[in-house]
C-alpha positions as CSV (number, residue, x, y, z in Angstrom):
1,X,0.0,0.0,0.0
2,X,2.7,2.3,0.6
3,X,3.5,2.5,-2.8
4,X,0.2,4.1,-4.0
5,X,-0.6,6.0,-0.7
6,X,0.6,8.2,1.8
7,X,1.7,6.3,4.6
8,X,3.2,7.3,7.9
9,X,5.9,6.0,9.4
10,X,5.2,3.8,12.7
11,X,8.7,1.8,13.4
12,X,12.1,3.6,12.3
13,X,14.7,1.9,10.2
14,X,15.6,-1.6,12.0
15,X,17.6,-4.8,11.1
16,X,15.6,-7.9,10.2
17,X,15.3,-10.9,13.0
18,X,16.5,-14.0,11.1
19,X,12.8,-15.0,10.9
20,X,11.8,-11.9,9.4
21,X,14.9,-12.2,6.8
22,X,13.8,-15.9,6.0
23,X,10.4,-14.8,5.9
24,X,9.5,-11.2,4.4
25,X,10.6,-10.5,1.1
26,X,11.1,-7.1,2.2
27,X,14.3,-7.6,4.4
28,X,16.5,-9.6,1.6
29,X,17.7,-6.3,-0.1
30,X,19.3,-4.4,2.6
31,X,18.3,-6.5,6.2
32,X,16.4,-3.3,7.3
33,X,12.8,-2.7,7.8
34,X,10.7,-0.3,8.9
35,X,7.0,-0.3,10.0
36,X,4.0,1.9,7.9
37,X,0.6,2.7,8.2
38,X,-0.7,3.6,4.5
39,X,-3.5,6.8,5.9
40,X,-6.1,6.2,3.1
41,X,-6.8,1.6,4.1
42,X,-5.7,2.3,7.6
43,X,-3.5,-1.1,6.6
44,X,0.2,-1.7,8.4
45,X,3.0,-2.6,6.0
46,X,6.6,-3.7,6.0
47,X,8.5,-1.1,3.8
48,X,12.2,-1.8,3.0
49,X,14.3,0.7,4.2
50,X,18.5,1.8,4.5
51,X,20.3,2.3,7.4
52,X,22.8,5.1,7.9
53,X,24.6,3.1,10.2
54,X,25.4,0.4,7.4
55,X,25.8,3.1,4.5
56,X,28.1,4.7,6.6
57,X,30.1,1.9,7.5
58,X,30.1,1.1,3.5
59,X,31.1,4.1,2.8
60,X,34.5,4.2,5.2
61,X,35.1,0.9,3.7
62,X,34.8,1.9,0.5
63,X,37.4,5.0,0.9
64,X,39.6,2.8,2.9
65,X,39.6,0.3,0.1
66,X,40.6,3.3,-2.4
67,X,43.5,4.9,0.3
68,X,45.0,1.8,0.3
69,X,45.0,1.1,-3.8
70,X,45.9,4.5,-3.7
71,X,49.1,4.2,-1.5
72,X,50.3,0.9,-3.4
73,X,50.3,2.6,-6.8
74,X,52.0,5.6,-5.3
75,X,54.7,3.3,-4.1
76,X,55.0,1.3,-7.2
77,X,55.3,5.0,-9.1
78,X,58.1,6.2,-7.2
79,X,59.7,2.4,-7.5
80,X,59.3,3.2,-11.0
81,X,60.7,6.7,-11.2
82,X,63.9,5.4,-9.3
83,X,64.3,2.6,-11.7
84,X,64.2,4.9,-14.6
85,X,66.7,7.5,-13.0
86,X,69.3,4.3,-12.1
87,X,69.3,3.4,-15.7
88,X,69.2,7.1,-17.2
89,X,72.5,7.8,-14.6
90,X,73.8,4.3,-16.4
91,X,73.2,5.1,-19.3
92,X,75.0,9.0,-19.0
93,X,78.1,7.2,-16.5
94,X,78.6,5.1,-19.9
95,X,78.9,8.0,-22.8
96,X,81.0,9.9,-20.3
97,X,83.6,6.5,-20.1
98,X,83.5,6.2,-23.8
99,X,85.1,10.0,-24.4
């Protein structure tokens, strides 16, 4: 109903129980819930909902995952850049010898 109606909201944002998660099709997206009363059939409802909690813990994951990429490919660059300016200092250390 709450799709089609105005509804209010009766229960906040929660986790599913294991029996609701086995049970409601509601809770297998996200494992939240929340409680609504649709205001035109007076009916209760089970509306899938997000929790900040979870997205925020998503989130720091997320930019700890990137920080850490980050700092590999930083160290493989300068690993790079010191391999490059061994063999350009070779390469000048040789045409100076063969004056």
């Amino acid at each position: 109903c709450w799709r089609v109606e105005e509804y209010v909201v009766v229960q906040e944002c929660s986790r599913c129980s294991s029996f609701q998660a086995k049970s409601m099709n509601e809770c297998k997206p996200t494992g939240f819930v929340e409680k609504v009363t649709c205001t035109s059939s007076k009916r209760d409802d089970f509306k899938r909902c997000r929790s900040a909690v979870m997205e925020a813990r998503v989130f720091w994951r997320f930019v700890g995952t990137m920080m850490g990429v980050a700092a590999v490919f930083a160290a493989l660059v300068v690993y790079r850049q010191r391999v490059l300016d061994r063999k350009a200092l070779e390469k000048v250390r040789k045409q100076i010898e063969s004056i």
